[in-house]
C-alpha positions as CSV (number, residue, x, y, z in Angstrom):
1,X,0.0,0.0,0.0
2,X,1.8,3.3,-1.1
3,X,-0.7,5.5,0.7
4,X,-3.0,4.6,3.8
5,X,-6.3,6.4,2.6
6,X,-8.9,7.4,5.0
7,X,-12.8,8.8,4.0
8,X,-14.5,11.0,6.1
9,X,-18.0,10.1,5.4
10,X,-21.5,10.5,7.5
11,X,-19.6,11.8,10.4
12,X,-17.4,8.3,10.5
13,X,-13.7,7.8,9.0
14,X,-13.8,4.7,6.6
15,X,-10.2,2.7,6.0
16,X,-10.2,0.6,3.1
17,X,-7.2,-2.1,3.0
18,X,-5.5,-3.5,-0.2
19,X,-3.6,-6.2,2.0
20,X,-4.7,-8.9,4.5
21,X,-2.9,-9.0,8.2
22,X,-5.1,-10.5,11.1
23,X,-2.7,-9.0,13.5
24,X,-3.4,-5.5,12.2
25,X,-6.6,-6.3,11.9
26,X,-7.1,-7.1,15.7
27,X,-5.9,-4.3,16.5
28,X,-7.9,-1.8,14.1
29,X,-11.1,-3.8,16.3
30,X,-9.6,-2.9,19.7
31,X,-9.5,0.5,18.7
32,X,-12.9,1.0,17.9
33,X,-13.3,-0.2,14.3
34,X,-16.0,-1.9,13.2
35,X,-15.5,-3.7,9.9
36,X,-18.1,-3.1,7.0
37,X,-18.6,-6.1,4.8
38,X,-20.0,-3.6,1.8
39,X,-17.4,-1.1,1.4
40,X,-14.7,-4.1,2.8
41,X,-13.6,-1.3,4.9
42,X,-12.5,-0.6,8.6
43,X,-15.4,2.5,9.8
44,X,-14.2,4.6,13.0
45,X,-16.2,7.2,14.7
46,X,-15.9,10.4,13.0
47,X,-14.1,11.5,16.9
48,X,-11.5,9.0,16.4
49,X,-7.9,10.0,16.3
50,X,-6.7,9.8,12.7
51,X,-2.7,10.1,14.2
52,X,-3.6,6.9,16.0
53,X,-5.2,4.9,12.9
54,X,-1.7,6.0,11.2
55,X,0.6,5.1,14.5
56,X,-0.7,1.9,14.6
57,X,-0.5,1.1,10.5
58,X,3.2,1.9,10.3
59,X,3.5,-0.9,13.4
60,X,2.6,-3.5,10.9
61,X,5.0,-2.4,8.2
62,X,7.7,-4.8,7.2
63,X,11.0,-4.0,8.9
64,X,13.2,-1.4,7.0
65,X,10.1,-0.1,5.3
66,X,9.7,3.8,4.6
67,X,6.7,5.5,6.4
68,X,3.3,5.5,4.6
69,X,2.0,9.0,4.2
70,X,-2.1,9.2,5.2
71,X,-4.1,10.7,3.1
72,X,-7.5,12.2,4.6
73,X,-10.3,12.7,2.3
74,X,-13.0,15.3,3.3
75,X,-16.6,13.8,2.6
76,X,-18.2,14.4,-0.6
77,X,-15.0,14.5,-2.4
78,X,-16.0,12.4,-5.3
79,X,-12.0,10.7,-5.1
80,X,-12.3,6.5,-5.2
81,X,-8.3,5.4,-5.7
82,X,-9.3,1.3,-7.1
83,X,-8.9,-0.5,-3.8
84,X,-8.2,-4.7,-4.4
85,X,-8.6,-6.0,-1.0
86,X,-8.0,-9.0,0.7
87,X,-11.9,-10.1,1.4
88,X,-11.7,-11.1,-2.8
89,X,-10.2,-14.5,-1.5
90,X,-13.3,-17.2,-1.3
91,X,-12.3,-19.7,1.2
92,X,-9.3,-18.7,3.0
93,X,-10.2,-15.4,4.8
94,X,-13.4,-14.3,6.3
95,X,-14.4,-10.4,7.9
96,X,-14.8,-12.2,11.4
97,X,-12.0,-10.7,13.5
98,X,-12.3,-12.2,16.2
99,X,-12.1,-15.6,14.7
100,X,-8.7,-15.2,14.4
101,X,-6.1,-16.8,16.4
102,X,-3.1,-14.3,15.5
103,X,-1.0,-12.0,18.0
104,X,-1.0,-9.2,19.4
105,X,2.3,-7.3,18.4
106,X,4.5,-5.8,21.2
107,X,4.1,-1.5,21.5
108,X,6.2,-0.6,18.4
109,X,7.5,-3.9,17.0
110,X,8.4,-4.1,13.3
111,X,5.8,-7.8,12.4
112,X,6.1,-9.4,9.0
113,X,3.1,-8.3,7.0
114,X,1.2,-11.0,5.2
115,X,1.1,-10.9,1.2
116,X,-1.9,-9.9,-0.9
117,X,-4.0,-12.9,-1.6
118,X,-2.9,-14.6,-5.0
119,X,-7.0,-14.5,-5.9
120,X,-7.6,-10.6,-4.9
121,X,-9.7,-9.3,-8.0
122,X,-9.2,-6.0,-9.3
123,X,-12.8,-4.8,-8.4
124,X,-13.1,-0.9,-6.2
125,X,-13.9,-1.5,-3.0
126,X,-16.6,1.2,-4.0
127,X,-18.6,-0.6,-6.1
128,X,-21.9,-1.7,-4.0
129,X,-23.0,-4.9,-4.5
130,X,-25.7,-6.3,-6.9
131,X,-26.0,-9.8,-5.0
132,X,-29.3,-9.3,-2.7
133,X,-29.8,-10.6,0.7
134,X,-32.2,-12.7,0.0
135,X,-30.8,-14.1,-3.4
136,X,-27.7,-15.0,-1.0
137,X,-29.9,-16.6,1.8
138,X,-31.7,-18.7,-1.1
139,X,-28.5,-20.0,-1.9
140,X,-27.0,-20.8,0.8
141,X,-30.3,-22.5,2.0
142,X,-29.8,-24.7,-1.7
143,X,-26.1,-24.9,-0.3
144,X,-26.9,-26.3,3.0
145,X,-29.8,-28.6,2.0
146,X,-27.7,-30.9,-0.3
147,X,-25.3,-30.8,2.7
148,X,-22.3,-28.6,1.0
149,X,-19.6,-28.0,2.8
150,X,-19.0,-24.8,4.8
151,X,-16.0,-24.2,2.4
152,X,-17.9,-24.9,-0.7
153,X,-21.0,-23.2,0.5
154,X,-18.6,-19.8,1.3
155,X,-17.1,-20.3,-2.5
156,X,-20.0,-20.3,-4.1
157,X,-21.4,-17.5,-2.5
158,X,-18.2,-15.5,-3.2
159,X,-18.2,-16.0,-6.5
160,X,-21.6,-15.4,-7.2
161,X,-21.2,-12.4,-5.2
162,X,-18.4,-11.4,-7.6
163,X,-19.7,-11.7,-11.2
164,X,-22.5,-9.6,-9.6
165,X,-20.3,-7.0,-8.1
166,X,-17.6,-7.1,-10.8
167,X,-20.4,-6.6,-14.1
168,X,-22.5,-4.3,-11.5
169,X,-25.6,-6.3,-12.9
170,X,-28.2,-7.8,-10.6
171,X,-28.8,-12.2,-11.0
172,X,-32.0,-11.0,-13.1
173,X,-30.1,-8.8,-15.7
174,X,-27.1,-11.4,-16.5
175,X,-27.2,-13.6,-19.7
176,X,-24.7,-16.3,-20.9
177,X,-22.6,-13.8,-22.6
178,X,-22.2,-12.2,-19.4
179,X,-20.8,-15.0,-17.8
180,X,-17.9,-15.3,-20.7
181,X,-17.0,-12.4,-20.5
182,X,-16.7,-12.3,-16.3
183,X,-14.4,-15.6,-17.0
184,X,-12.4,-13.4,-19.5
185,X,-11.7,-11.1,-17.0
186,X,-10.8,-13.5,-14.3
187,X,-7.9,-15.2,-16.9
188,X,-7.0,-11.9,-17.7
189,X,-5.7,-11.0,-14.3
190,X,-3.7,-13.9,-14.1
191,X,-4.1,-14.4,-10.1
192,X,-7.0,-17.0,-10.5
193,X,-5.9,-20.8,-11.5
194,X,-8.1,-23.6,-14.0
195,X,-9.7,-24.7,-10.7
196,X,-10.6,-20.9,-9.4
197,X,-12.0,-20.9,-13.0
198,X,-13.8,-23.9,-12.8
199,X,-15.1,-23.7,-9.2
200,X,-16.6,-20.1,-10.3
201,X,-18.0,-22.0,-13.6
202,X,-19.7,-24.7,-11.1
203,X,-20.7,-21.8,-8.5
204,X,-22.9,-20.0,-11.3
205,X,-24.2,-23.0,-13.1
206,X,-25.7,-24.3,-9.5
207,X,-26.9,-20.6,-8.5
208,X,-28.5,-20.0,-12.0
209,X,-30.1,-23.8,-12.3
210,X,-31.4,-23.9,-8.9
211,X,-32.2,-20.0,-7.4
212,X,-32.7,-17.9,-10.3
213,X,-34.0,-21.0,-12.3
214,X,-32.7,-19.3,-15.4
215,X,-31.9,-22.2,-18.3
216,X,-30.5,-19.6,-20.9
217,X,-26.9,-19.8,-18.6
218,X,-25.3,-22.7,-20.5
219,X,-22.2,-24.6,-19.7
220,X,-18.8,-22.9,-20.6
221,X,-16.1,-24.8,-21.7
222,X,-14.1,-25.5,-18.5
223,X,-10.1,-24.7,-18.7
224,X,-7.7,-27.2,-18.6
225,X,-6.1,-27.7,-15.3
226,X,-2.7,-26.8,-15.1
227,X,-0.1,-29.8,-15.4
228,X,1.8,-28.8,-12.2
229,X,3.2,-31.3,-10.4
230,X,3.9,-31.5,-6.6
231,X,6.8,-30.0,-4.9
232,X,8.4,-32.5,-2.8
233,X,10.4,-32.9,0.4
234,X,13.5,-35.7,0.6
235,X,13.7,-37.5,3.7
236,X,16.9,-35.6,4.8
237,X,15.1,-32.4,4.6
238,X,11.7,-33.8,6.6
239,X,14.1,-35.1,8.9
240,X,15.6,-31.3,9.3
241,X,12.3,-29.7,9.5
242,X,11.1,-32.4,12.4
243,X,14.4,-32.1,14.4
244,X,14.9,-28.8,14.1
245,X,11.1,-27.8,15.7
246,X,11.5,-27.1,19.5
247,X,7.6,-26.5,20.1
248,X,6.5,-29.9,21.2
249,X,2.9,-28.7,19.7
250,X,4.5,-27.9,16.5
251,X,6.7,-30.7,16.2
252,X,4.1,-33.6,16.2
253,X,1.7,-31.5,14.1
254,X,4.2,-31.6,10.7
255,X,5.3,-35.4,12.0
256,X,1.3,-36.1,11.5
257,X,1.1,-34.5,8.4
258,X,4.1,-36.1,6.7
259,X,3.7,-39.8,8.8
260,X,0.0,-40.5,8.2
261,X,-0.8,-38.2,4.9
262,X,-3.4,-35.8,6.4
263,X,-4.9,-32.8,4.7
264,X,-4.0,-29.5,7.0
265,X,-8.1,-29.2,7.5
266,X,-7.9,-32.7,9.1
267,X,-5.2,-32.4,11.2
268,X,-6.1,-29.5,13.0
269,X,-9.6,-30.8,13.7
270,X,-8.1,-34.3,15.3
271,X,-9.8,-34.8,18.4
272,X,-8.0,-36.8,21.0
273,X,-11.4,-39.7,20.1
274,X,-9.8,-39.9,16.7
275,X,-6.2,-41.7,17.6
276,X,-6.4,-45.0,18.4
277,X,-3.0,-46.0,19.7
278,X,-3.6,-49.5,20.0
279,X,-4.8,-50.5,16.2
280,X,-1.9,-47.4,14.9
281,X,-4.5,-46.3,13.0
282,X,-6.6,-42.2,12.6
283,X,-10.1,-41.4,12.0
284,X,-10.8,-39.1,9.7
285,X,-14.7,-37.7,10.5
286,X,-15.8,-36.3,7.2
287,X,-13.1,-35.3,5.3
288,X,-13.1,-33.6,1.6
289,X,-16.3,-34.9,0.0
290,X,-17.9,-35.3,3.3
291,X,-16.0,-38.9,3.8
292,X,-15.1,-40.9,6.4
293,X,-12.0,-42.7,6.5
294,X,-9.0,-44.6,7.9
295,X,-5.1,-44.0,7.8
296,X,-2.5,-45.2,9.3
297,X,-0.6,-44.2,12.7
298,X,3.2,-44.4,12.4
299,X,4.9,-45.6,15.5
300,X,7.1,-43.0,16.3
301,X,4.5,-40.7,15.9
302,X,2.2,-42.9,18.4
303,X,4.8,-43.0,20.9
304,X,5.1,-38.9,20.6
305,X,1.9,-39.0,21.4
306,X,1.6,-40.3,24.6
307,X,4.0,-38.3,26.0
308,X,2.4,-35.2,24.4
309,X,-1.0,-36.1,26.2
310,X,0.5,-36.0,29.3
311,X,2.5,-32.9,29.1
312,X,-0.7,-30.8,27.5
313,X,-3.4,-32.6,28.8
314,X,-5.3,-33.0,26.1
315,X,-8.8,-33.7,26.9
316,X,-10.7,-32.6,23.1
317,X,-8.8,-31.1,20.6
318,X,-5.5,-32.5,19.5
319,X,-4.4,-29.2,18.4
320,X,-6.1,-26.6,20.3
321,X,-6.7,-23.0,19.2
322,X,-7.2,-19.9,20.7
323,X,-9.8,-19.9,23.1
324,X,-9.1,-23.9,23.8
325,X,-12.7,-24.1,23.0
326,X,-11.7,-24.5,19.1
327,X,-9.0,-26.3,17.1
328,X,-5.7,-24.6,15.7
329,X,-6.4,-22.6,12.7
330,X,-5.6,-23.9,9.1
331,X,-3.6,-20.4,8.4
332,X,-1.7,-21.1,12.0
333,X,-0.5,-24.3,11.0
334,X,0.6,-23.2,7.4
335,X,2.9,-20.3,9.6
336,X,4.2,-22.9,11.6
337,X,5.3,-24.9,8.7
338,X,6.7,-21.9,7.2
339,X,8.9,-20.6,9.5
340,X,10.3,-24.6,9.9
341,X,10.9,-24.8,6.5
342,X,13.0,-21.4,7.2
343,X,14.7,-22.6,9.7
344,X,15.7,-25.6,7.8
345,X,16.7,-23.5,5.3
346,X,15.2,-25.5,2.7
347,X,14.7,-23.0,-0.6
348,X,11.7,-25.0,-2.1
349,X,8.5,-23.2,-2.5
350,X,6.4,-25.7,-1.0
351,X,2.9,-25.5,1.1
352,X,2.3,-27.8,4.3
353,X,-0.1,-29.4,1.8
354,X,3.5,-30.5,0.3
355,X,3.7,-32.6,3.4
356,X,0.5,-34.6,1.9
357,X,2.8,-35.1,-1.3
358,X,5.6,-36.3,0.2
359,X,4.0,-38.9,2.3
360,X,2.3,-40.6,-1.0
361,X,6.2,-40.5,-3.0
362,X,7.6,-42.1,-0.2
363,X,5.2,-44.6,-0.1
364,X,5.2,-44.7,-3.7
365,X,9.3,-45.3,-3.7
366,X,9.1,-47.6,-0.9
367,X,7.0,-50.2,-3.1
368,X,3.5,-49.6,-1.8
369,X,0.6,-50.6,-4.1
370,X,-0.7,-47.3,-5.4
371,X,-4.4,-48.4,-4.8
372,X,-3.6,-48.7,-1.3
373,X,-1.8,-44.9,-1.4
374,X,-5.3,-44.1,-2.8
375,X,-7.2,-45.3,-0.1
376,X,-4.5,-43.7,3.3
377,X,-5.4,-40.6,0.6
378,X,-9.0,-40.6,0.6
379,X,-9.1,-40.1,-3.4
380,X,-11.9,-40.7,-5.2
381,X,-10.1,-40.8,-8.1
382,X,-6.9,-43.2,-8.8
383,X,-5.6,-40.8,-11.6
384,X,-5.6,-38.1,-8.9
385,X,-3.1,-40.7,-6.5
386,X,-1.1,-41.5,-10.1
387,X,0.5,-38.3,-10.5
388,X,2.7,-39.1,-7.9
389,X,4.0,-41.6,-10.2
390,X,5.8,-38.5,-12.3
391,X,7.6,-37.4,-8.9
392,X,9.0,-40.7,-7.3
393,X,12.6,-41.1,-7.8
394,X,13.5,-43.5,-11.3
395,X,15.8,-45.3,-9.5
396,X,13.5,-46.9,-7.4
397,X,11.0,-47.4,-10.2
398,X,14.1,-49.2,-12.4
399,X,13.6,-46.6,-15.2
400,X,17.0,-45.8,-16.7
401,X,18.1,-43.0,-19.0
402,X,19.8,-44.4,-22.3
403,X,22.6,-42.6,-21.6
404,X,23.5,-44.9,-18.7
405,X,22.9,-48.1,-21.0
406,X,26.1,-46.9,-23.1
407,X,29.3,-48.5,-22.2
């Protein structure tokens, strides 16, 4: 953000953000903010200090950073600057501050601030939105009676939301060409994937077939996912990032991830119920597809455990969050693996989800059947568990290259 604006409007100052920071955000709430889920703004009493607002921005700046100027702008102004802010991510972030289980920074200490979200959309914050209450009720109510998930259910309202917002059209008023050209724009700014184009295809087909009831919105051509294939770990460098974690929390979290194959949604909603040490084996209560399933328990990881039962005693939550009442967040976990990957100094770009990838390889290299990989996985799909095919070492597969056949 070059310059921190703030609008004096209606007797309130209104502080729209082009970044996401929960930290900062926490803070903006203990001062008096209230956030605004139209103008995806911070609104302060029009009394409020606007030295203070500033004072506590430049807190959250990133270490050897310049100060930001402020910028106040008197109401009825007519100046908009195009704002992209963070709340244009569907699943990951949410306008409910006080769900979040960051920190509070110490008085005037430099914190990293988090990056723009790779699926912000270049929409003004000023542009009201065209997506009626009641539309989004009725669709959620759709949502929730084929039993969506919560995840899906907040996608499909996001990007239904969008096309809305982004064409500043009303459901009523859209047509199929419409919905081309809304795609167009989405692969024009480069920050949304094949699958944020396909989930937003799929989010306006069900919301036109079964709200509007509108026939005339036919099915696009969906995009070709991207042939990416996963980053992943060696054991030398799991062993580094395991070893190298002091946190006794921290440390069994990644060994579960890596040991037993777990999406970072499932482990941080393991409840002590879900281990069974005898058998080596871990529920999994509903996991992607609303699926139930079994994987397995590694020993070393089982014998962590019992030690780490005693010293936290656990009584619900494997992983608990901030209040205890709830698990560890999905975004806490992905910092811890971050910064352990950091200190491992490992340069790969790789997610905790990499963790998931790396479990399947190894298990791949080590001679496991890959239908049995498929089922630890929970895929529905075997050509979804065969990718990991491409990423297991040759040696271990007996492939040679020709050019160590000649003498």
């Amino acid at each position: 953000m070059d310059v921190l604006y703030l609008f004096r409007e209606s007797g309130n100052i209104r502080v729209p953000f082009t970044c996401y920071n929960p930290a900062l955000f926490r803070c903006f709430a203990s001062a008096g903010g209230k956030w605004d889920n139209v103008s995806h703004a911070f609104v302060f009493n029009g009394d409020v200090d606007t030295k203070h607002i500033h004072n506590i921005h430049q807190m959250f700046l990133p270490a050897g950073s310049s100060m930001v100027p402020v910028v106040l702008i008197p109401e009825n102004s007519g100046k908009q600057p195009q704002v992209s802010n963070f709340l244009e991510h569907p699943v990951k972030y949410t306008p409910d501050v006080e769900g979040y289980e960051e920190f509070y920074p110490a008085k005037n200490k430099k914190v990293e601030s988090f990056p723009v979200s790779p699926f912000s959309f270049p929409v003004p914050a000023s542009l009201p939105e065209k997506l009626s209450v009641q539309l989004k009720e009725k669709l959620e109510a759709e949502l929730r009676s084929r039993k969506y998930s919560a995840q899906t259910r907040r996608a499909y309202i996001y990007y239904n939301r969008l096309i809305c917002r982004t064409l500043q059209k009303t459901a009523e008023e859209i047509r199929s060409d419409d919905v081309t050209n809304f795609l167009a724009l989405m692969e024009k700014d480069k920050k949304y994937s094949a699958s944020a184009l396909n989930l937003a295809i799929s989010s306006i087909k069900f919301f036109f077939r079964f709200v509007i009831k509108k026939e005339d919105i036919a099915e696009k051509h969906r995009p070709h996912h991207d042939g990416r294939l996963p980053m992943i770990l060696s054991k030398e460098e799991i062993s580094k990032i395991i070893s190298l974690e002091k946190n006794p929390k921290h440390r069994l979290l990644l060994m579960l991830v890596y040991s037993s194959g777990l999406r970072v949604s499932e482990v941080v909603a393991l409840k002590k119920e879900h281990i069974d040490l005898s058998r080596k084996v871990i529920f999994i209560s509903l996991g992607k597809g609303r699926k139930d399933r079994n994987t397995l328990l590694s020993e070393k990881a089982a014998q962590y455990i019992v030690d780490y039962y005693k010293f936290y005693n656990i009584d619900k939550w494997v992983f608990p969050g901030q209040p205890a009442s709830k698990h560890l967040s999905i975004r806490s976990a992905q910092q811890i693996f971050d910064k352990a990957v950091r200190r491992a100094a490992i340069p790969k770009e790789i997610s905790i989800h990499g963790l998931r990838h790396t479990f399947a390889t190894h298990l791949l290299e080590s001679g496991t059947d890959i239908r049995y990989i498929q089922a630890l996985l929970g895929h529905a799909n075997l050509r979804t568990t065969e990718r990991y095919a491409h990423v297991a070492r040759r040696s271990v597969l007996n492939i040679k290259s020709p050019l160590d056949t000649i003498p």
